[in-house]
C-alpha positions in Angstrom: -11.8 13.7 22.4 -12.4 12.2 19.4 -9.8 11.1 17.0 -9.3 11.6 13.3 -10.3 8.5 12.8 -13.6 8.5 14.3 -14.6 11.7 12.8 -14.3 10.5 9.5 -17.5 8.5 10.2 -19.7 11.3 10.0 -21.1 10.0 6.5 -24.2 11.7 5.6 -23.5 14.7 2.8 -25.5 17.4 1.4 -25.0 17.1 -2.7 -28.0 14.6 -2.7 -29.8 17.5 -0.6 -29.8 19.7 -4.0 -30.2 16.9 -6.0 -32.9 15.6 -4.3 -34.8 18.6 -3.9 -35.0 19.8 -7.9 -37.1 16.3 -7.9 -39.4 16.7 -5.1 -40.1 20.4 -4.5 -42.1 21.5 -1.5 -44.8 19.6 -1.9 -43.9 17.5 1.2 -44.7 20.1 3.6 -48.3 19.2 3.2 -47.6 15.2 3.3 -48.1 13.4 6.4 -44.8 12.6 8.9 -43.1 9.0 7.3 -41.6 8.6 10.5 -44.8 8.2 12.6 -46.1 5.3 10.5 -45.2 1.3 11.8 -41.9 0.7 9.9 -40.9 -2.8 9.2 -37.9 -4.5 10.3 -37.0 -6.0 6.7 -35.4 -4.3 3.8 -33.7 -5.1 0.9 -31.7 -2.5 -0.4 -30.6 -2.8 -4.5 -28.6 -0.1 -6.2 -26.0 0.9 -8.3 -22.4 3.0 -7.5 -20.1 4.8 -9.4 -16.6 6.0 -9.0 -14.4 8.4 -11.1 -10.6 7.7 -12.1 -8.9 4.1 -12.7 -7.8 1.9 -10.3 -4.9 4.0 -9.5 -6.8 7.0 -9.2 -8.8 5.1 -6.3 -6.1 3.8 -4.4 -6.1 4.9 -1.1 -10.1 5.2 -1.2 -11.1 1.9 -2.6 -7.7 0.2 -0.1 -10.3 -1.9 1.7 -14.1 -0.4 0.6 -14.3 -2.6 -2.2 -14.3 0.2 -4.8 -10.5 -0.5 -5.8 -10.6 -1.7 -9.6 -14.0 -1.5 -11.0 -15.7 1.2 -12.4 -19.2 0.9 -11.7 -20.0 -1.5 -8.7 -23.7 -3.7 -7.9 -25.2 -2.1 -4.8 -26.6 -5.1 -2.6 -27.9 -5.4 1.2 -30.4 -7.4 2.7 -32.1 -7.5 6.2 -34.4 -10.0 7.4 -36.0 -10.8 11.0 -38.7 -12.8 12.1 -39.7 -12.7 15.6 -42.7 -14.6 17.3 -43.4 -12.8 20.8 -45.6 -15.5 21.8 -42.8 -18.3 21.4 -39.6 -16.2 21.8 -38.4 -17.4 18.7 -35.8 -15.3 16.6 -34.2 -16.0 13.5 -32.0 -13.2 11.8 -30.0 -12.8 8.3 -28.4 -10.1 7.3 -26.7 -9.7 4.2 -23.7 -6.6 3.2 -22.3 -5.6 0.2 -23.1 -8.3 -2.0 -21.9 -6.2 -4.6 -18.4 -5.7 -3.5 -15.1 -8.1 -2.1 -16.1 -7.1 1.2 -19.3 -8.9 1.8 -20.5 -10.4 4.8 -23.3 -13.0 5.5 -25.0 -13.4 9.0 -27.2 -15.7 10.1 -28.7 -16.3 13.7 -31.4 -18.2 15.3 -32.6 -18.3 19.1 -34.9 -19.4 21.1 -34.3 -16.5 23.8 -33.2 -17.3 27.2 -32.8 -20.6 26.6 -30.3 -21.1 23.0 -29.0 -19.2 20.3 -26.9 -20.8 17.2 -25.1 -18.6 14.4 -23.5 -18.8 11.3 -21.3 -15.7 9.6 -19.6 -15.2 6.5 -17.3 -12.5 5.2 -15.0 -11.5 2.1 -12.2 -8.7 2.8 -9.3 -7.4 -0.4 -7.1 -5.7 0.8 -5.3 -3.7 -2.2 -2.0 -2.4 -1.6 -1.8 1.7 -1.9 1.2 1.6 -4.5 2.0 0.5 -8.0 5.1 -2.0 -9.0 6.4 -1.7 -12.5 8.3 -5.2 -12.5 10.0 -7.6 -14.5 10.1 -10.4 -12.0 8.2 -13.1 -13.6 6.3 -15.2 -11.3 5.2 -12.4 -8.8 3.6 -13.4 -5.8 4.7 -17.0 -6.2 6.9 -18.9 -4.1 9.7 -19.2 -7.0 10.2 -15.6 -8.3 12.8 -14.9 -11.5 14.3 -11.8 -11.4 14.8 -10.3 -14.9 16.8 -7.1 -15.2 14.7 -4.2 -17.0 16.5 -1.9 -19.6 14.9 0.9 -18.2 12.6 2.0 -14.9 9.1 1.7 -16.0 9.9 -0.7 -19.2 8.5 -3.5 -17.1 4.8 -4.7 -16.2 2.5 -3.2 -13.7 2.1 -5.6 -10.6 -0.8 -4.5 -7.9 0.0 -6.9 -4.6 -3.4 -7.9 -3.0 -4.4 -9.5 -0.3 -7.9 -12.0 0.2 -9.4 -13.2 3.1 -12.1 -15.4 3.9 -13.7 -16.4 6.9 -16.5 -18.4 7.8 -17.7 -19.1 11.3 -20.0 -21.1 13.7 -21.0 -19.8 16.9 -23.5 -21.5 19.8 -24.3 -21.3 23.1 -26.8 -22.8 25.7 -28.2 -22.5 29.1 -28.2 -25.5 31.2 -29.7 -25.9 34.6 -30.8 -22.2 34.4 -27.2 -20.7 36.0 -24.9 -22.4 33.9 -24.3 -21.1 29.9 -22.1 -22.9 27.8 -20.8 -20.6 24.9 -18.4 -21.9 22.1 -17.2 -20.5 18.7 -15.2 -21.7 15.5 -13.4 -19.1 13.0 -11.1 -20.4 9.7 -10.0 -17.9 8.0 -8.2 -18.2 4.2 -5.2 -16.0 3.5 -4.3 -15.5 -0.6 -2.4 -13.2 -2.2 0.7 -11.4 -1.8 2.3 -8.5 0.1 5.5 -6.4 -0.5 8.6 -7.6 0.6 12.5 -7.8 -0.7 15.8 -9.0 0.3 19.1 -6.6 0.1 22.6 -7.8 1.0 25.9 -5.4 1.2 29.4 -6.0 0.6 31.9 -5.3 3.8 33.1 -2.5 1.8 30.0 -1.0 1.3 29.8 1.5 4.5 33.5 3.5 2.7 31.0 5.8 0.4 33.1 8.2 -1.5 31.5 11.4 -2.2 28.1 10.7 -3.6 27.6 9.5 -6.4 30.4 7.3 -6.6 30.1 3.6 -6.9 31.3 2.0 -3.3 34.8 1.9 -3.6 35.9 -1.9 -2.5 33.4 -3.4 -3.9 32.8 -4.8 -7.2 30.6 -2.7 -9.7 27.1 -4.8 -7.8 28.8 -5.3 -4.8 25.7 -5.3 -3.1 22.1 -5.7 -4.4 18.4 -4.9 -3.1 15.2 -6.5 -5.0 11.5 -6.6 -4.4 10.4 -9.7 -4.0 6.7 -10.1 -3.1 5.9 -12.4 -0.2 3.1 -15.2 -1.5 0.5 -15.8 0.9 -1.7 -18.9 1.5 -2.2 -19.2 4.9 -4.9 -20.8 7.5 -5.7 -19.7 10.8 -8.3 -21.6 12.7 -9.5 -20.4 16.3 -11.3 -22.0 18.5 -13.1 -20.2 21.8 -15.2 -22.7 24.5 -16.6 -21.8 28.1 -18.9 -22.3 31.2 -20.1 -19.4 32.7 -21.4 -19.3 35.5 -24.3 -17.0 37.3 -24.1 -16.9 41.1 -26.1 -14.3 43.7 -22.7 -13.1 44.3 -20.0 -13.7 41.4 -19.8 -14.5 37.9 -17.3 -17.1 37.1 -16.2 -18.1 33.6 -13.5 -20.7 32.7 -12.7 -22.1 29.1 -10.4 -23.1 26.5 -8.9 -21.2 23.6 -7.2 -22.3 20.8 -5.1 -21.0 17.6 -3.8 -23.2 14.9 -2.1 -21.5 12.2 -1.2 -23.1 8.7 0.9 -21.9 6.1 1.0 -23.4 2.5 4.1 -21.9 1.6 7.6 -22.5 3.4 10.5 -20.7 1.4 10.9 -17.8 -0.9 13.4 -18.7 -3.6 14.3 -16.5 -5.8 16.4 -16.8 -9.2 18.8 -14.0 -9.6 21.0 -13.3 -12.5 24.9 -12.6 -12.1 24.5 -9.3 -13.1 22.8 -6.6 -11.0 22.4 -2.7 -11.0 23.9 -0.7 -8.2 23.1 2.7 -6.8 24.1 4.7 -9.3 22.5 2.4 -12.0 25.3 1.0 -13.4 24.8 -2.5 -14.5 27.9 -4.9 -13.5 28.3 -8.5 -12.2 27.6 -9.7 -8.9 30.1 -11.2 -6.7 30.2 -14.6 -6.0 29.5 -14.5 -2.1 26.4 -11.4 -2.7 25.2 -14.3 -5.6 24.9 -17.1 -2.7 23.6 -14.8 0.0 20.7 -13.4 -2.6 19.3 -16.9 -4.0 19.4 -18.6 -0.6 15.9 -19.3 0.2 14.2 -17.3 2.5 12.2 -18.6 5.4 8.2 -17.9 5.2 6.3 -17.2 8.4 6.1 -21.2 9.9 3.1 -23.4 11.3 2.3 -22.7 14.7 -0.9 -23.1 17.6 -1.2 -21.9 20.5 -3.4 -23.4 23.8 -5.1 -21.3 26.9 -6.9 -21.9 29.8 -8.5 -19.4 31.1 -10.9 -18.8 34.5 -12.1 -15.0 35.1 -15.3 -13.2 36.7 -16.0 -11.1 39.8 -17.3 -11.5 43.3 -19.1 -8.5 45.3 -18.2 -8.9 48.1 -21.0 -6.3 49.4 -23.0 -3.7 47.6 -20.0 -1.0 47.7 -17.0 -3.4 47.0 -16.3 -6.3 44.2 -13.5 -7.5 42.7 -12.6 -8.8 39.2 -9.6 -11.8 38.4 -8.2 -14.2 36.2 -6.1 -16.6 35.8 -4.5 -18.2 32.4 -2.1 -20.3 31.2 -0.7 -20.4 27.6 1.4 -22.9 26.3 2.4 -21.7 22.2 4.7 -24.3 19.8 6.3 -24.1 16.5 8.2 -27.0 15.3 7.8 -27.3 11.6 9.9 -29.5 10.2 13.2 -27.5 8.1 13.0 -29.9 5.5 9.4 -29.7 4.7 10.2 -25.9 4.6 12.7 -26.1 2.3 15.0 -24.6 4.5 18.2 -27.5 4.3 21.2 -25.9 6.2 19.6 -26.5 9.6 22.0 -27.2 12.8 23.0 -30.3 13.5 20.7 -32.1 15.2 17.5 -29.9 15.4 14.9 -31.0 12.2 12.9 -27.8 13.5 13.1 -24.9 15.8 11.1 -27.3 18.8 10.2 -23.2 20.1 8.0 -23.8 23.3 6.7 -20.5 25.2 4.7 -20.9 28.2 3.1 -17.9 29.8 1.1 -17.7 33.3 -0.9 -14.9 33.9 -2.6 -13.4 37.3 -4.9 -10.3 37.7 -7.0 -9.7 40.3 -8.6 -5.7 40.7 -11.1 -4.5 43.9 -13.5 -1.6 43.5 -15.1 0.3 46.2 -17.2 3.1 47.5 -16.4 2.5 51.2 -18.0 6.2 51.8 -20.8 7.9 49.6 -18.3 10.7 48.4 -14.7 8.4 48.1 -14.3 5.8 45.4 -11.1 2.9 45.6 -9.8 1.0 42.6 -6.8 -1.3 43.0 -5.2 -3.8 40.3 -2.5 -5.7 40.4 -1.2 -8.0 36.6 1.3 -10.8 36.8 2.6 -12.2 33.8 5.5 -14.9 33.7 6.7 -16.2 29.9 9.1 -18.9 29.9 11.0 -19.6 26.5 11.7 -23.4 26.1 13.2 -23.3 22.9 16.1 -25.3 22.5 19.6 -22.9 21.8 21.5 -24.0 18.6 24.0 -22.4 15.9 22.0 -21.1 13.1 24.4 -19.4 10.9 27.3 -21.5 10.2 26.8 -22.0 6.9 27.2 -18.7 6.4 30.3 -18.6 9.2 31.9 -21.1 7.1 31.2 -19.2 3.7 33.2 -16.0 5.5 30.5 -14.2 5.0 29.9 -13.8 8.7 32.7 -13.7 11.1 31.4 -14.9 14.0 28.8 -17.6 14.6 26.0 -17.2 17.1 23.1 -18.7 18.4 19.0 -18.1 18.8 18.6 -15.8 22.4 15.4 -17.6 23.8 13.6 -14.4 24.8 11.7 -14.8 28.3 10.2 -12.2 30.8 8.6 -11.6 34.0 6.3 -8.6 33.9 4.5 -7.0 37.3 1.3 -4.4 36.4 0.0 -2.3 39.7 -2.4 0.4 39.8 -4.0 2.5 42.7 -6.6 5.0 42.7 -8.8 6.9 44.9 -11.2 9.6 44.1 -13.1 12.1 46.3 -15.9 14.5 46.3 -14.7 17.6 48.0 -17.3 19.4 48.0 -20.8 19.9 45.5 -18.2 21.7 42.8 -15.3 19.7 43.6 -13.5 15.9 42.9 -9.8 15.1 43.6 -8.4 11.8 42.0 -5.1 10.5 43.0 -3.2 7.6 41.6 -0.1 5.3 41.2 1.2 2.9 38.6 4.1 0.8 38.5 5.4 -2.0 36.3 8.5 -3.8 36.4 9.6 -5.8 33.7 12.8 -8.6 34.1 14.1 -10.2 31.0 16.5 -12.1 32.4 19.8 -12.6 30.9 20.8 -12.8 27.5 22.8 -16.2 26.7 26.5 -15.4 26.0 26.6 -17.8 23.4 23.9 -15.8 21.2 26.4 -12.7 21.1 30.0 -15.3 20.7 32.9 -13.2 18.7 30.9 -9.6 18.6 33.2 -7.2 20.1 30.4 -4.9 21.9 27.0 -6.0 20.7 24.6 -4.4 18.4 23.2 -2.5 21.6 23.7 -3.0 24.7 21.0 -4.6 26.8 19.1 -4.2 30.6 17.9 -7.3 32.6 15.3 -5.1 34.9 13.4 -2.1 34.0 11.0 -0.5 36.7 8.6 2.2 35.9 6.4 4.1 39.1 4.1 6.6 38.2 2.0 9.5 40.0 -1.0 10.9 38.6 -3.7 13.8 40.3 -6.8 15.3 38.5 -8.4 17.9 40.0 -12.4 18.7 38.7 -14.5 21.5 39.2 -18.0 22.3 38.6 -17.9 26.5 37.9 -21.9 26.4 37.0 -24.7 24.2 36.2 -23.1 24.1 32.2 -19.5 24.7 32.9 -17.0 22.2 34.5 -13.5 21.6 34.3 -10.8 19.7 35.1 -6.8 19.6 35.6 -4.3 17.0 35.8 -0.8 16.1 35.9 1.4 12.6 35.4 4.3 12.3 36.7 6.4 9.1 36.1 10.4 7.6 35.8 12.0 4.5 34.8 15.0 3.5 35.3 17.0 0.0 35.6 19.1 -2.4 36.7 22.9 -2.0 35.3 23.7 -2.6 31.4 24.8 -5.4 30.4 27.5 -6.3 27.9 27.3 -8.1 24.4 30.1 -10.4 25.0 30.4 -11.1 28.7 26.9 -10.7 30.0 28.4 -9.0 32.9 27.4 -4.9 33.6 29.3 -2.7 31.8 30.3 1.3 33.3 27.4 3.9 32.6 29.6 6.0 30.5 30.7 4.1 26.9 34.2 5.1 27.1 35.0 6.1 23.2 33.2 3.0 21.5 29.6 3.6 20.4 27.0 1.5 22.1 23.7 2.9 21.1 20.9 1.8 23.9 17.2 0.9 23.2 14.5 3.7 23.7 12.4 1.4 25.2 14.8 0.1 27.7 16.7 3.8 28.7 16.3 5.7 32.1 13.1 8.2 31.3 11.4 10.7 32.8 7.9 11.6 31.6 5.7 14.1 32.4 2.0 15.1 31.3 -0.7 18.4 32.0 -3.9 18.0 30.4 -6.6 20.7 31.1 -10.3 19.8 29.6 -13.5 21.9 29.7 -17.2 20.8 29.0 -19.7 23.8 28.1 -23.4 23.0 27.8 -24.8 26.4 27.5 -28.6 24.9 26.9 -29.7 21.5 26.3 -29.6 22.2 22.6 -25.7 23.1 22.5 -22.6 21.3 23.7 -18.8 21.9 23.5 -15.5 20.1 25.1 -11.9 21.4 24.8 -9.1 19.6 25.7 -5.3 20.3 25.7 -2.4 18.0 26.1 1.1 18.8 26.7 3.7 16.1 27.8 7.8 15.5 27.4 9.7 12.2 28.1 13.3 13.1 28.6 15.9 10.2 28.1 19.3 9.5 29.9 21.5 9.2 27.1 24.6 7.4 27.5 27.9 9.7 27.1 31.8 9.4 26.9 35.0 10.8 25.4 34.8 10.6 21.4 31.0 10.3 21.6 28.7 12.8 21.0 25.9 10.9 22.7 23.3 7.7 21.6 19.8 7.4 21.3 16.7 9.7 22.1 17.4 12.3 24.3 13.7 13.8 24.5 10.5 13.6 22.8 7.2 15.9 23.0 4.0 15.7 22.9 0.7 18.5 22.5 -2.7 18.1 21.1 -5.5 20.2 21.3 -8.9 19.6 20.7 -12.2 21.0 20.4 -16.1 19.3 19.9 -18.8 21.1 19.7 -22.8 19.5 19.0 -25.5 22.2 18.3 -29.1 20.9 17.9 -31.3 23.3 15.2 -34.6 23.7 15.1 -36.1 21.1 13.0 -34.8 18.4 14.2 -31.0 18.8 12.3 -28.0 18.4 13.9 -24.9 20.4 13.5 -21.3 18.7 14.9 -17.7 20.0 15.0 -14.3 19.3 15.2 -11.0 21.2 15.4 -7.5 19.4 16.6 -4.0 19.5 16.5 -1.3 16.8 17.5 2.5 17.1 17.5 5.4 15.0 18.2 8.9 16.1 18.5 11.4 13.4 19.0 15.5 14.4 19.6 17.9 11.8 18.7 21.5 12.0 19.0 23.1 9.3 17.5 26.4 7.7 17.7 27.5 8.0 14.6 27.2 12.0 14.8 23.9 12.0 12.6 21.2 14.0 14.9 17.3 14.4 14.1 15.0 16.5 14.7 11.6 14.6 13.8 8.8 16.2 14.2 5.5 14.9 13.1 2.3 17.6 13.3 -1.4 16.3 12.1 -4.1 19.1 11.9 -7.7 18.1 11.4 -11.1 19.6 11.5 -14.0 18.6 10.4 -18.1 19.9 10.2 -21.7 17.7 9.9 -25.1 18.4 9.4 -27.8 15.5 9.4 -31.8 16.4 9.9 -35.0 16.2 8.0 -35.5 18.7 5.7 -39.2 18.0 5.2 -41.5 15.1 7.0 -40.1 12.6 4.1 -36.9 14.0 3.4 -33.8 12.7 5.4 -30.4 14.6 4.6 -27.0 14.7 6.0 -23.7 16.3 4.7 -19.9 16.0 6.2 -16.7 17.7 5.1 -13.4 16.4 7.0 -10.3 17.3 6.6 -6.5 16.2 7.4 -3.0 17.8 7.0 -0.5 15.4 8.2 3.4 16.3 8.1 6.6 14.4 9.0 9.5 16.7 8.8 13.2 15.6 9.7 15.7 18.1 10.7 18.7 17.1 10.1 22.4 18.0 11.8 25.7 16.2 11.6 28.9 16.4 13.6 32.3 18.6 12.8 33.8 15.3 12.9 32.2 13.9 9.4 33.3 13.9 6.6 33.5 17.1 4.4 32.0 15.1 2.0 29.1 14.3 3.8 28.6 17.6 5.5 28.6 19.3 2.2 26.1 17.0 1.1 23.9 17.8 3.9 24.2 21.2 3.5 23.6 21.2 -0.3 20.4 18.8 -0.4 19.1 20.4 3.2 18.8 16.8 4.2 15.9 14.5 4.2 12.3 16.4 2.3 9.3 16.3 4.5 6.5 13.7 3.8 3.0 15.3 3.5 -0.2 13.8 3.6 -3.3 15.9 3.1 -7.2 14.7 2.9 -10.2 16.6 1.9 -13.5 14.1 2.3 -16.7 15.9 1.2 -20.0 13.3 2.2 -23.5 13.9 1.2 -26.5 11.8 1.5 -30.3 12.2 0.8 -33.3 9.1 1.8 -36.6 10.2 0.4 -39.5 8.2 1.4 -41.3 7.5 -1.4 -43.8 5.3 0.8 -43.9 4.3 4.4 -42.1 1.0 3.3 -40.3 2.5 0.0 -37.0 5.0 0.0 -34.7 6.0 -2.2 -31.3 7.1 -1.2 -28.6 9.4 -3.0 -24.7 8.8 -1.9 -22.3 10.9 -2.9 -18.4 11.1 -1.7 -15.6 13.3 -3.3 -12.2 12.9 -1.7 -9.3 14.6 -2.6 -5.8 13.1 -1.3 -2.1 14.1 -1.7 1.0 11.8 -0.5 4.5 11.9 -1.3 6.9 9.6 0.4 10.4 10.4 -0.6 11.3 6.5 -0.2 9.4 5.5 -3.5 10.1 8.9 -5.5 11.9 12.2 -5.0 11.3 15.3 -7.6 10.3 12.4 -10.0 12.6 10.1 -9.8 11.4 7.0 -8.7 12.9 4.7 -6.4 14.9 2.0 -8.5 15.4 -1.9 -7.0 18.9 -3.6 -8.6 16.7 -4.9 -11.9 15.1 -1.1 -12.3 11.8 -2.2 -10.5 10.0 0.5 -9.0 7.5 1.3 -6.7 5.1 4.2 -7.1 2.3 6.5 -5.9 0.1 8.4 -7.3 0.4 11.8 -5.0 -2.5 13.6 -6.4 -5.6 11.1 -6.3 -9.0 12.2 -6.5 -12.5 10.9 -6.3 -16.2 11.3 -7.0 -18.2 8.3 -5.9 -21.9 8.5 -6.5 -24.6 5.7 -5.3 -28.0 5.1 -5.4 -30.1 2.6 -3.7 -33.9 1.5 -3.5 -34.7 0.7 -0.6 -38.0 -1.8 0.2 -38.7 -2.9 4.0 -41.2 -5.0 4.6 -42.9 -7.3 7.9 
């Protein structure tokens, strides 16, 4: 099955077939094949592209493609090889998008079998999707001023992106004739800025009278939310050397890898008036505590490297059986200093967090055909992180400020992790193959220090030491004609756990939560989960092809109950997707493709604090190609996909809520549903002009809808405490329209 994703790559389109056509009529019916003439392995390709709209028109088309804020774009590629067959002497360049900020530059030269050195280059903006209408001064910089707006949208428009650049050295080298040494360098430049925000709430603020009243409590800003763009200037350096090794019987590699990563900045600090908006828009001042709390600098992501050393390969052990391993070992720091941070209320005695993590790792997997019709796989993964990093207080400054009432400590986080798998498979007979096969994993993260939990009452959630998860799994496959084959299979699989654990003590705690709310982790609960997936593959002649697929699958949840609860967590989630591919080869030489598919998830939650969901999130897709020559020197293609995503949450909510809030629900009908459609039309047309000359025609229409009640409902938009806002624009659509000439040469 193919995914969405990979659909969307069918990018040849028929527009430039018109287009192309009303300039060279027929007359190439009597011209000779371009395609049986020598063509060179050098081109340069020069053109020009043009897009419809502004910059927010483009948005999620031009997010990474380079076609984000200018109208008209240079058109640039360049490929060059020269090879000498009598040396074996090969030097490469290749050259993309020189036009655009997403260029790349590649360069390699060998001498084969015996060296090969490289060199790459590569450009990549990432501009973010949405539009902030601000009146933050500094954006993006380390030192932001928040300035309160008069009025949402009175500010200036701030577009967040984000640049990379990498360059990169690669080289390797065969010594003695069995031995090859391989080693490559990456640094990449980070620049730019991201969204991001801090928000802070009085006590008070959870006693909401009936909406929209200002908190009672609390002062008229008694709590405060801003969006404060996180800057980036960042450095990450990677390293990658090895051996490997070429035996008769085994291939053996061992090396070193190393990450170092820099970053320029160490603390958002932000300047923030005394006097703040709150949720109802009502301008007020901002208590003394919130004040603190929302200028204290906040803590950018720190310096840190990591170390491996790694050995991997296989051995056959005879023609029918071989086996794969490796061994690494890991060891990651991050002690950057507080002070040079800019953080200055750091525990007493620790100048930096000294984190250590050291991880081992084991794997070892054996194949075999022991018999001509039965195959064998086994694999077995050990992985053991150990967290060295020392425990200390890290908020009593805010302890002492009463802000928080109880202090508590960092929870070095490690874990021992065990990965098994079996599998056999056997041919039956000539129509049918059985597969049977077992996973397991088992997962212990230790226990939690007390002292990281000191003064909570019950925890945030309550935690599990040991999870262990075995699985079953059986396919059966059957051959019902020389075109037609199918296949069923089922997965079968349960976790459960060793007993909860407490926030305060540490110690287990009774399965049933009796009447106090302690919420447990999906990822840590009892589950059961079980899958069917039936698949077909018709190849009616060698022309035509189609595959159908269905998948249908439910993990049910233990969900932890007691007298005056109404339950915690997920309690079930489903999955189904269907999908269909078909391939049908015209006459001609032009090639038709096809996709249809459907994928839904339904997740139940029941929640402690009597809020349930329904969530259900469905994605239809489809999607239809046609690439061929339509004459001996005409090449054309055209692709239309298309995708309707929804996310819809149902919404119910306890007898034992407030009137308030239950007339609320029942008024507004809860949360809306977020949509997401995409229509991509793709057409393309390369005339050959000359054996060594094209020209090509591009053109892409896409049409895109998105509204995400978080930034905007029925036109409102979503308001920070100084009236920023952040937007979309739901409707966006495109026309983009290239054209390239195209000159290849020896």
């Amino acid at each position: 099955m193919k995914s969405s994703r990979e659909l969307l790559r069918f990018s040849q389109t028929l527009i430039a077939l018109a287009v192309i056509g009303t300039v060279s009529p027929a007359r190439a019916a009597d011209e000779p094949d371009i395609t049986t003439l020598a063509a060179p392995e050098n081109s340069v390709s020069v053109g020009v592209g043009a897009a419809s709209g502004n910059s927010n028109d483009r948005a999620l088309f031009g997010t990474y493609n380079g076609l984000r804020r200018d109208d008209v774009n240079l058109l640039l590629d360049l490929n060059y090889l020269k090879a000498d067959q009598a040396t074996g002497r090969w030097t490469t360049f290749e050259a993309r998008n020189l036009g655009l900020d997403n260029r790349e530059l590649r360069f390699t030269t060998r001498q084969l079998g015996d060296w090969k050195f490289g060199m790459e280059y590569s450009e990549l903006v990432k501009h973010d999707p949405r539009t902030i209408n601000t009146g933050l001064a500094g954006a993006g910089s380390t030192t932001p001023t928040v300035n309160v707006l008069a009025a949402t949208g009175t500010g200036a428009e701030f577009n967040p992106e984000l640049k990379r650049k990498s360059i990169g050295l690669s080289v390797d080298k065969w010594i003695l004739g069995s031995v090859q040494f391989e080693a490559s360098f990456k640094n990449e430049d980070k620049d730019g800025s991201r969204l991001f925000g801090r928000g802070f709430a009085c006590a008070s603020a959870s006693t909401m009278g009936t909406p929209p009243a200002v908190p009672t409590g609390c002062a008229a800003a008694g709590y405060a939310l801003l969006l404060l763009p996180e800057p980036i200037n960042s450095n990450i350096k990677q390293l990658d050397t090895k051996f490997n090794f070429l035996g008769d019987k085994f291939l053996l590699t061992g090396g070193y890898y190393g990450s170092f990563y820099t970053n320029s900045y160490g603390t958002l600090t932000p300047t923030v008036p005394g006097a703040l908006l709150n949720g109802v828009g009502v301008l007020g001042a901002v208590t003394p505590a919130l004040l603190g709390v929302m200028r204290t600098p906040m803590a950018l992501p720190p310096d840190n490297q990591a170390h491996q050393l790694y050995l991997s390969g296989n051995y056959r052990f005879t023609r029918t059986t071989q086996s794969t391993f490796k061994l690494a070992y890991t060891h990651a720091t991050q002690n950057e200093s507080f002070a040079a941070m800019g953080l200055a209320a750091a525990p007493a005695g620790r100048p930096d967090l000294g984190a250590v993590v050291d991880t081992k790792l084991a794997q070892f997997g054996v194949t075999s055909r022991p018999m001509p019709k039965l195959s064998l796989l086994a694999n077995l993964r050990y992985e053991d992180k150990n967290d060295k990093t020392p425990v200390a207080l890290y908020n009593n400054e805010y302890a002492t400020a009463g802000t928080v009432a109880a202090p508590y400590t960092n929870n070095p986080l490690s874990l021992k992790k065990l990965v098994g798998k079996l599998e056999g498979s056997y041919q039956f007979a000539d129509k049918y193959r059985g597969t049977l096969g077992a996973d397991y994993e088992s997962i212990d993260r230790g226990v939690p220090l007390r002292s990281a939990l000191v003064g909570q009452a019950t925890g945030v959630y309550a935690l599990r030491q040991v999870t262990r998860e075995l699985g079953f799994r059986a396919e059966l496959r059957r051959a019902m004609s020389e075109t037609l084959s199918g296949a069923v299979s089922f997965l079968n699989s349960r976790r459960d756990g060793s007993s909860w654990l407490g926030g305060t003590t540490g110690l287990p705690i009774a399965d049933a939560c009796v009447g106090a709310s302690c919420p447990t982790p999906v990822t840590l609960t009892d589950r059961t989960r079980n899958v069917w997936r039936l698949s077909t593959d018709w190849a009616p002649t060698e022309r035509a092809s189609l595959q159908v697929r269905v998948d249908n699958g439910r993990d049910d949840y233990a969900v932890l109950t007691g007298p005056g609860t109404i339950g915690k967590g997920n309690e079930g989630e489903d999955f189904r997707a269907y999908a269909l591919d078909a391939i049908w080869m015209l006459s001609g030489g032009m090639r038709l493709t096809g996709y249809l598919s459907r994928m839904e998830q339904v997740r139940d939650v029941n929640h402690s604090t009597g809020y349930n969901g329904d969530y259900r999130d469905i994605t239809d897709s489809a999607g239809l190609g046609l690439t061929g020559k339509a004459s001996a020197r005409l090449l054309v293609g055209a692709d239309a996909s298309y995708i309707n995503e929804t996310n819809r949450y149902g919404q119910l909510i306890s007898p034992s809520i407030t009137a308030a809030n239950q007339a609320l629900l029942a008024t507004t009908g809860g949360l809306p549903d977020i949509k997401f459609r995409q229509l991509r039309l793709k057409f393309f047309a390369d005339y050959a002009v000359q054996k060594n000359a094209h020209i090509r025609l591009d053109v892409i229409h896409q049409r895109s809808y998105m509204n995400d009640y978080a930034w905007g409902y029925n036109g409102v938009p979503f308001f920070f405490s100084d009236n920023t806002t952040v937007t979309t624009v739901q409707q966006q659509n495109v026309t983009f329209v290239g054209a390239r000439y195209i000159y290849k040469f020896q």
